[in-house]
C-alpha positions as CSV (number, residue, x, y, z in Angstrom):
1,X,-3.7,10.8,16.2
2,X,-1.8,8.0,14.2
3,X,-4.5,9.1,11.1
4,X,-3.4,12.7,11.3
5,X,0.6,11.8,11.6
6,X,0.2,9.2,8.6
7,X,-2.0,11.5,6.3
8,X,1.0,14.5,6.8
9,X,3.5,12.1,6.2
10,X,2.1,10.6,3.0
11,X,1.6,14.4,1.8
12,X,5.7,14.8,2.7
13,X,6.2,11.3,0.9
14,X,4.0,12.6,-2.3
15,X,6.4,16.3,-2.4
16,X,9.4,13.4,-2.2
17,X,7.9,11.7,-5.2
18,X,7.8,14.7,-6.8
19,X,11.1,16.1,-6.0
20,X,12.9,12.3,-7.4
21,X,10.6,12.3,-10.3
22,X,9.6,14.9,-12.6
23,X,6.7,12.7,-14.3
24,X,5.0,13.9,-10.8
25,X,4.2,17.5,-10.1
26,X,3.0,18.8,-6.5
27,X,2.6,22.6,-6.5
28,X,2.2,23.1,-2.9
29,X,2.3,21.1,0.7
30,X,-1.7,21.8,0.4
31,X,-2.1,20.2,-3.3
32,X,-0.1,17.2,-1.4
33,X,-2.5,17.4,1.9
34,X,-5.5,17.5,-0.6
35,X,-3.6,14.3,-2.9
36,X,-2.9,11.9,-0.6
37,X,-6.4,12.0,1.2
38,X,-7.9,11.3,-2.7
39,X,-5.2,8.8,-2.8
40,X,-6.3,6.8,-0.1
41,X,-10.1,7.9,-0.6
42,X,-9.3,5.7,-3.9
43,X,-7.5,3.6,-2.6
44,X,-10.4,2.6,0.4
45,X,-13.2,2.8,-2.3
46,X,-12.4,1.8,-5.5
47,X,-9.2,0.0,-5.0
48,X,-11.2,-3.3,-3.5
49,X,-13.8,-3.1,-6.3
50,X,-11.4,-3.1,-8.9
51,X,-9.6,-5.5,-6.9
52,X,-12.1,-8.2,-7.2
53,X,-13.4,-7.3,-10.8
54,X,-10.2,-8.3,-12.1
55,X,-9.2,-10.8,-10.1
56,X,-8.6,-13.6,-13.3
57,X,-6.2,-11.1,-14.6
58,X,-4.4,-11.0,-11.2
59,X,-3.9,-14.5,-10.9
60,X,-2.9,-15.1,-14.5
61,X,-0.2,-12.4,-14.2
62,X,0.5,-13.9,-10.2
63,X,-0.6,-10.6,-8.7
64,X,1.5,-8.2,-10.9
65,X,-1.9,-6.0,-12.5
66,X,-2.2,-5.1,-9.0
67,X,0.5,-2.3,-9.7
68,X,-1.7,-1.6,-12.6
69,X,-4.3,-0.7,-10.3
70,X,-2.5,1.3,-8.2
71,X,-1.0,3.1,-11.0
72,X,-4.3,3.7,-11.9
73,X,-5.8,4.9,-8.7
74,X,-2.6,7.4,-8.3
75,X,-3.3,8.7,-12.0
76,X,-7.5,8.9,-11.5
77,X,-6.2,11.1,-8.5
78,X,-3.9,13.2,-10.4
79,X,-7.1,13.7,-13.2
80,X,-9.3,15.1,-10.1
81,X,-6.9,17.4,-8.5
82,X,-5.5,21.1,-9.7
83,X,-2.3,21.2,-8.1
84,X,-1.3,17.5,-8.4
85,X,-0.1,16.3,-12.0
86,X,1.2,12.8,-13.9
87,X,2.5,13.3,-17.3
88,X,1.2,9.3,-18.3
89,X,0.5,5.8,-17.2
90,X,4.1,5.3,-17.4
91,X,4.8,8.2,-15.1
92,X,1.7,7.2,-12.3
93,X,3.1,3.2,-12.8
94,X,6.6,4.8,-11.3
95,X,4.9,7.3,-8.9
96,X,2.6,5.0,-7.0
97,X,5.4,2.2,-6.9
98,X,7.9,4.9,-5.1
99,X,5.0,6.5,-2.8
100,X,3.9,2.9,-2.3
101,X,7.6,2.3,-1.3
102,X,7.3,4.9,1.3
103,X,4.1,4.6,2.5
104,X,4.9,0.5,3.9
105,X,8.0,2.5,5.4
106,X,5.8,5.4,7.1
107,X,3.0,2.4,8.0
108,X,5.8,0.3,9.9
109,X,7.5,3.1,11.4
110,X,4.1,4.5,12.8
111,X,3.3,1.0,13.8
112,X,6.7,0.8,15.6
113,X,5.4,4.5,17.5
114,X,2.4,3.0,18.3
115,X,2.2,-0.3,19.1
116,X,-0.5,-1.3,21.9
117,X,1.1,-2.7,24.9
């Protein structure tokens, strides 16, 4: 259940980013559905790979190219997808930052929901 509520509320946060910032398109509540699932099949698949391979960049830059990588895994997203767009590197840098924003606030207020007693 907590899956289901988190995956529609990370489609609502990715319409949000879109509605803020017009470097991010969303055409429909469906293009979002289908977006944030690639988002986080990204995110659970390549994210850690990438992770690792760059790992002396990370440290030399104290952990900032990890926004790089997110940036990149919103924008590889946004290259797969028809109804999900990102004008640049510049526009997925500010779009993943923002949806990552909301997505630690829809993780701890799920967490708050659902907390095992």
């Amino acid at each position: 259940m907590k899956i289901l509520i988190k995956w529609l509320l990370s489609a609502a946060a990715l319409l949000f980013v879109a509605y803020v910032y017009s470097g991010v398109e969303v055409q429909s509540f469906t293009s979002a559905l289908i977006a944030a699932f690639v988002i986080g099949l990204f995110n659970v698949v390549l994210r850690p790979v990438l992770v690792v391979l760059t790992l002396p960049v990370t440290i030399v830059t104290l952990g900032l190219f990890l926004f790089v990588i997110n940036a990149l895994m919103f924008w590889a997203a946004a290259g797969v997808l028809d109804g999900f767009h990102v004008t640049g590197f510049g526009a997925a840098l500010l779009g993943s930052l923002i949806y990552s924003l909301l997505g630690v606030l829809i993780e701890s207020a799920l967490g708050g929901l659902f907390a095992k007693k």
